[in-house]
C-alpha positions as CSV (number, residue, x, y, z in Angstrom):
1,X,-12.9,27.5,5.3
2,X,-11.7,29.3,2.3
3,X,-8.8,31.0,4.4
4,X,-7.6,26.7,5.9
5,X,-5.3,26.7,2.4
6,X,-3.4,30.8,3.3
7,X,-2.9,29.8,6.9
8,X,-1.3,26.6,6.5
9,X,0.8,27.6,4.1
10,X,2.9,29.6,6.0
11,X,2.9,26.7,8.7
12,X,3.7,23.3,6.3
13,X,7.3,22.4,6.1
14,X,8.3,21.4,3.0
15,X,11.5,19.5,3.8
16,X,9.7,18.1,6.6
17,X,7.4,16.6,3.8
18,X,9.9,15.8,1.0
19,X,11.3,13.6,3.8
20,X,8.2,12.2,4.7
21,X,7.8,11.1,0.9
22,X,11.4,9.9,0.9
23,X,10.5,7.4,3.9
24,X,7.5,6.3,3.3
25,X,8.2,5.8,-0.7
26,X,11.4,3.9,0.3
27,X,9.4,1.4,2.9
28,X,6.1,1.4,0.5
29,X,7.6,0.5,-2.6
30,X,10.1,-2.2,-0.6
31,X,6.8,-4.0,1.2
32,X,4.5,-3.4,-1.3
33,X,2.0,-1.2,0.5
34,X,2.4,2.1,-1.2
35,X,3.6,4.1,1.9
36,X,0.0,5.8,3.3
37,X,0.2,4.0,6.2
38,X,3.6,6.5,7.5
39,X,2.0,9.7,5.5
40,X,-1.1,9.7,6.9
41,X,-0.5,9.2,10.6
42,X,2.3,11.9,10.3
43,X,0.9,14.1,8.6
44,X,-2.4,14.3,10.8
45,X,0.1,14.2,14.4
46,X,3.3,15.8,13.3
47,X,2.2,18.5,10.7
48,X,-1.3,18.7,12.2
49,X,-2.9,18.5,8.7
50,X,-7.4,17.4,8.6
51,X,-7.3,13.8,8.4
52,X,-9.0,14.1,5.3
53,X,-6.7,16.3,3.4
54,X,-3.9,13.9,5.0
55,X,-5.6,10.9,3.2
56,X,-6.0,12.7,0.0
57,X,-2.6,14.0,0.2
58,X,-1.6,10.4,0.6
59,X,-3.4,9.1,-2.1
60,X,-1.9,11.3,-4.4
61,X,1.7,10.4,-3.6
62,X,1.1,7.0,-3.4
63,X,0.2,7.0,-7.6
64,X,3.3,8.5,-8.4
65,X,5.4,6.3,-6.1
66,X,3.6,3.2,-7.2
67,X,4.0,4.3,-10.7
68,X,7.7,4.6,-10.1
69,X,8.1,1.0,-8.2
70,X,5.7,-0.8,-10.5
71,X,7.4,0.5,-13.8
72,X,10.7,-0.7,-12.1
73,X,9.3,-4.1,-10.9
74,X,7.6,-4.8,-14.7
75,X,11.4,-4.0,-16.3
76,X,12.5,-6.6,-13.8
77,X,9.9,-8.8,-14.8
78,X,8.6,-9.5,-10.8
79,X,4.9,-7.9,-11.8
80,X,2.3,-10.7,-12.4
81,X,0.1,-8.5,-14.9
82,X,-2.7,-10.6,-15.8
83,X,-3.2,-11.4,-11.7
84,X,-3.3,-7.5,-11.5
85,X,-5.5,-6.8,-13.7
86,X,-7.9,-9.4,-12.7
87,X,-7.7,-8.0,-9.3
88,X,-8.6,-4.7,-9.8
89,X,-11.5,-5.6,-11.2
90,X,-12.7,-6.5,-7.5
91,X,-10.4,-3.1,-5.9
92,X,-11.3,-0.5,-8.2
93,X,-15.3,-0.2,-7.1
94,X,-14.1,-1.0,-4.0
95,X,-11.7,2.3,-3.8
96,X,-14.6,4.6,-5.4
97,X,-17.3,3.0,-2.2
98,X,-14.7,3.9,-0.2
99,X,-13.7,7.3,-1.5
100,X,-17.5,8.7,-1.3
101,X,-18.1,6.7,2.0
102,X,-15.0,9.0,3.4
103,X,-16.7,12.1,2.5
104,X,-19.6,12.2,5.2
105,X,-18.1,10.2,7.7
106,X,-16.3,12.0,10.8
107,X,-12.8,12.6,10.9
108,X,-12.6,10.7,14.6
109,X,-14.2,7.7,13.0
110,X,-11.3,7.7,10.6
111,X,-8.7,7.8,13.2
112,X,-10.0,5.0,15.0
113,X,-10.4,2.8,11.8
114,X,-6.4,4.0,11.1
115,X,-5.4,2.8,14.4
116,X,-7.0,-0.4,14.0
117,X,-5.7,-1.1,10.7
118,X,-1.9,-0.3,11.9
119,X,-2.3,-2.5,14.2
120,X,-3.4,-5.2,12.0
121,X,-0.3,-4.3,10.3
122,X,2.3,-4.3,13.0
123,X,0.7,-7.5,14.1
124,X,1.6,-8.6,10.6
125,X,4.9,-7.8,10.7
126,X,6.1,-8.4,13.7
127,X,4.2,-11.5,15.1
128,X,4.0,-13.6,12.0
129,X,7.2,-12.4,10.3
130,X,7.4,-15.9,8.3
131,X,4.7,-14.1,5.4
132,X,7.7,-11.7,4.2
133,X,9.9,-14.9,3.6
134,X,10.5,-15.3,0.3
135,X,8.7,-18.5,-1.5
136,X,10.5,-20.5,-3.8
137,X,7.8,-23.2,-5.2
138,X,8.3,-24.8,-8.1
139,X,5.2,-24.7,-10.5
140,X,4.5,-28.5,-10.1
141,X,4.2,-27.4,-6.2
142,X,1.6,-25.1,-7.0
143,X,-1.1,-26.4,-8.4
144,X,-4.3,-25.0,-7.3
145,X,-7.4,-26.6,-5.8
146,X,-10.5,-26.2,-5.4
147,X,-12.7,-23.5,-6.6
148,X,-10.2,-22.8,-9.8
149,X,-9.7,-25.1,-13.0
150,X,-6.3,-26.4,-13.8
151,X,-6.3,-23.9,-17.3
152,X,-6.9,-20.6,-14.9
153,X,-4.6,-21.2,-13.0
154,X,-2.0,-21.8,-15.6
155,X,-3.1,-18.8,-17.5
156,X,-1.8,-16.6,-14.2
157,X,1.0,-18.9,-14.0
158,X,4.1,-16.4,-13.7
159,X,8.1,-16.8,-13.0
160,X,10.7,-14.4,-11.9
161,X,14.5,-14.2,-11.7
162,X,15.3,-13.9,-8.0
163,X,18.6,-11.9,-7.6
164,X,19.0,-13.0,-4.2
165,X,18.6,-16.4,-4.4
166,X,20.0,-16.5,-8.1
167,X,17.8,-18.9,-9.4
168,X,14.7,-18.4,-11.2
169,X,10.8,-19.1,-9.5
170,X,7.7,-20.7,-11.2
171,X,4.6,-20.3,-9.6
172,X,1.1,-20.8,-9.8
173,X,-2.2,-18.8,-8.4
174,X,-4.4,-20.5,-6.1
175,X,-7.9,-19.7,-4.0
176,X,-8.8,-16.6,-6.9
177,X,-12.8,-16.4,-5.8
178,X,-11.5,-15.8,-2.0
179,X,-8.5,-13.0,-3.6
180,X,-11.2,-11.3,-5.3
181,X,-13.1,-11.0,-2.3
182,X,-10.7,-9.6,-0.2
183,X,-9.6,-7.6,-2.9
184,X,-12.5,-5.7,-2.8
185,X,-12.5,-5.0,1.2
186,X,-8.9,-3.6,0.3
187,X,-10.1,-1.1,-2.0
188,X,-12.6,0.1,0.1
189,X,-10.0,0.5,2.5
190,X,-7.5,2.2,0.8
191,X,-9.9,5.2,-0.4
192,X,-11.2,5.2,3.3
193,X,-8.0,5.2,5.2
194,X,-5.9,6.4,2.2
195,X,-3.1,3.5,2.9
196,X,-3.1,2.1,-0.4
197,X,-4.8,-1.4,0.1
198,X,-1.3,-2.8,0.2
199,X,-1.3,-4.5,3.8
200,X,-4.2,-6.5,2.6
201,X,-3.1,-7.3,-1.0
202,X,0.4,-8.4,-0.4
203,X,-0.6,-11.4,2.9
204,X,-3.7,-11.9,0.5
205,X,-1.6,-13.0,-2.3
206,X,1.3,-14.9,-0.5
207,X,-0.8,-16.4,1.8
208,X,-4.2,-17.8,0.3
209,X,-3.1,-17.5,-3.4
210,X,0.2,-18.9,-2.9
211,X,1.8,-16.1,-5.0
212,X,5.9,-15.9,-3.9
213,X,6.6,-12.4,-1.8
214,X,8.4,-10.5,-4.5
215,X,5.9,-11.1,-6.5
216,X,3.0,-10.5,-4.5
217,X,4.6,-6.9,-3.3
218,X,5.5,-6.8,-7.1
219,X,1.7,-7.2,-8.3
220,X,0.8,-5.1,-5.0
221,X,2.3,-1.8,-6.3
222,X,0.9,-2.3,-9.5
223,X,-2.5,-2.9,-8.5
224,X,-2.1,0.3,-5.8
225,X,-1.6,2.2,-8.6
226,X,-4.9,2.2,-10.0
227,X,-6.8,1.7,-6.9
228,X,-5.1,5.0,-5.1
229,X,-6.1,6.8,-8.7
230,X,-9.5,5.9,-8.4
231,X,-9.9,7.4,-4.6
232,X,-7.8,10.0,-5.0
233,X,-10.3,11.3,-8.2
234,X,-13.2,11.3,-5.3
235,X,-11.2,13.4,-2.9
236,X,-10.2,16.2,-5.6
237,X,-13.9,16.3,-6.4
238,X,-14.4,17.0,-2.8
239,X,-11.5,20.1,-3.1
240,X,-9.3,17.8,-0.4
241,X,-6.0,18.2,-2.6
242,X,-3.5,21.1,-2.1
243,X,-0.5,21.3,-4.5
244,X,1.5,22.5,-1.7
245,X,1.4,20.0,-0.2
246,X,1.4,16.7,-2.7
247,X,4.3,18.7,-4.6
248,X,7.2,17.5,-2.4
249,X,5.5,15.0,-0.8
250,X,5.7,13.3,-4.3
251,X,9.1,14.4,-5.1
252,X,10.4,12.6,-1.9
253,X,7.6,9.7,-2.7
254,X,9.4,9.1,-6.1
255,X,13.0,8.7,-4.9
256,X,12.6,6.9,-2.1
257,X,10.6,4.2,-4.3
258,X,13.5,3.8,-6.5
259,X,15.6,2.7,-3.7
260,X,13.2,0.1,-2.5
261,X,12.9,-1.4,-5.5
262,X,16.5,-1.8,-5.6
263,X,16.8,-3.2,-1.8
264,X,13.7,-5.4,-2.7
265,X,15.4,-7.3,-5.3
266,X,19.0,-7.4,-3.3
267,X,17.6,-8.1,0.4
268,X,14.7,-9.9,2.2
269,X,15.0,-6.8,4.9
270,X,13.2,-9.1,7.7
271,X,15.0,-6.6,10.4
272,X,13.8,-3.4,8.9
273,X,10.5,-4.7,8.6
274,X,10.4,-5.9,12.5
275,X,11.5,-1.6,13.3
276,X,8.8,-1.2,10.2
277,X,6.4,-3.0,12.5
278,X,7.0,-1.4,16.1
279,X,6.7,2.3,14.1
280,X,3.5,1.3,12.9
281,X,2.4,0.1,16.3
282,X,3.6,3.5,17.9
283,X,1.8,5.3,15.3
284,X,-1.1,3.2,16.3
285,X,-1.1,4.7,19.9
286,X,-1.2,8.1,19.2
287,X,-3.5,8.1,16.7
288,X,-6.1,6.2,19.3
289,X,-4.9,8.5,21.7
290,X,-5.8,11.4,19.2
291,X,-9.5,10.2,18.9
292,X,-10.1,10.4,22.4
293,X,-8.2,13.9,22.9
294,X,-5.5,12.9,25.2
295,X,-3.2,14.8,22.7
């Protein structure tokens, strides 16, 4: 075991990876879903890297490029901080569960739950592309029902300036007790799968909390940031993290987040995220294909 580390060494690419990180940082930080769900398919079919290093690999990138998208996002004032916060208090034990749950279960387990999770997400994309549009509620629109007072749901009240649609967006947060909930499945999901928990925050958001689709992929990479921390910690206890290999996967991770950022605020990017959706189901494929040794 202690010679894994030599051997691949001689055998990882490191372009090959930097331009991994470039692609998946460009498309995380653009949807909001931190960019594990291209790194760790790749890495376990292309580079032919343990599933489990792949995931902790992933984690790792993902904190640097969510770091990068969210501190861009905040100048731009799209981040909904106080909704953040308050959901990480749901993700955050949920991405430590899942982080020691990942550690005795069987790599072939994991592939399975990856393939069924991109799926989810290419369904997501491609069949119900309406989710990604952009919402443009005023805050009188938006008051919530329910299960939350009036004064919570103005204290996450939040508003943006929308470059694309050059007007400004009030909003309001609805349905918090069922966000929290789901919130929680998403951590445990992003230290299990290493995928960030994005492709459950960001429909979570703009769908039952009403939150508008910058915004939620906004609040998304901020929340990824902690959440991806907090499983990533687990994994390094574990000895899963190589700096070989997180070095230019991060580098790429980095600069590809700074230019989605920039086409997030410019484009809505409905066609890229239709090809996003068909790679992800492709992915999908191999990766149940892998589990049951067809290749």
């Amino acid at each position: 075991m202690l010679l894994w580390p030599i051997t691949i060494l001689n055998e990882v690419n490191f372009c090959a990876l930097g331009s991994i990180g470039l692609v998946a940082g460009l498309l995380g930080s653009m949807l909001g879903v931190g960019g594990g769900l291209l790194i760790v398919p790749i890495l376990t079919l292309a580079l032919h890297l343990p599933i489990k290093v792949a995931i902790a690999s992933s984690l790792v990138a993902i904190v640097a490029n969510s770091c990068t998208a969210a501190g861009m996002y905040t100048k731009a004032r799209l981040n909904n901080i106080k909704l953040g916060l308050l959901l990480e208090t749901a993700t955050t034990p949920g991405a430590i569960i899942g982080g020691f749950i990942a550690a005795v279960i069987a790599p072939s387990i994991l592939s399975a739950l990856l393939g069924f999770v991109l799926i989810y997400a290419a369904y997501t994309m491609l069949v119900r592309p309406y989710f990604m549009t952009e919402d443009t509620m005023s805050a009188d629109d938006a008051i919530t029902t329910g299960s939350i007072s009036h004064n919570l749901s103005s204290s996450l009240a939040s508003s943006y300036y929308d470059q694309n649609l050059d007007k400004a967006v009030n909003y309001k947060v609805n349905r918090l007790p069922a966000g929290l909930g789901v919130s929680f499945f998403s951590g445990v999901l992003s230290s299990l799968l290493g995928v960030g928990g994005g492709i459950i925050n960001v429909p979570v958001m703009h769908l039952i909390m009403k939150v508008p689709m910058k915004a939620a992929i906004a609040t998304s990479t901020f929340i990824i940031t902690i959440t991806a921390a907090a499983g990533a910690l687990i994994y390094y206890y574990y000895r899963h993290i190589y700096l070989f290999i997180i070095t230019p996967l991060t580098i790429g991770m980095v600069i590809g987040a700074r230019i989605g950022v920039e086409l997030t605020q410019r484009a809505g990017g409905l066609v890229l995220r239709r090809i996003f959706g068909a790679l992800l189901l492709l992915i999908a494929v191999m990766m149940f294909l892998r589990t049951v040794n067809v290749i």
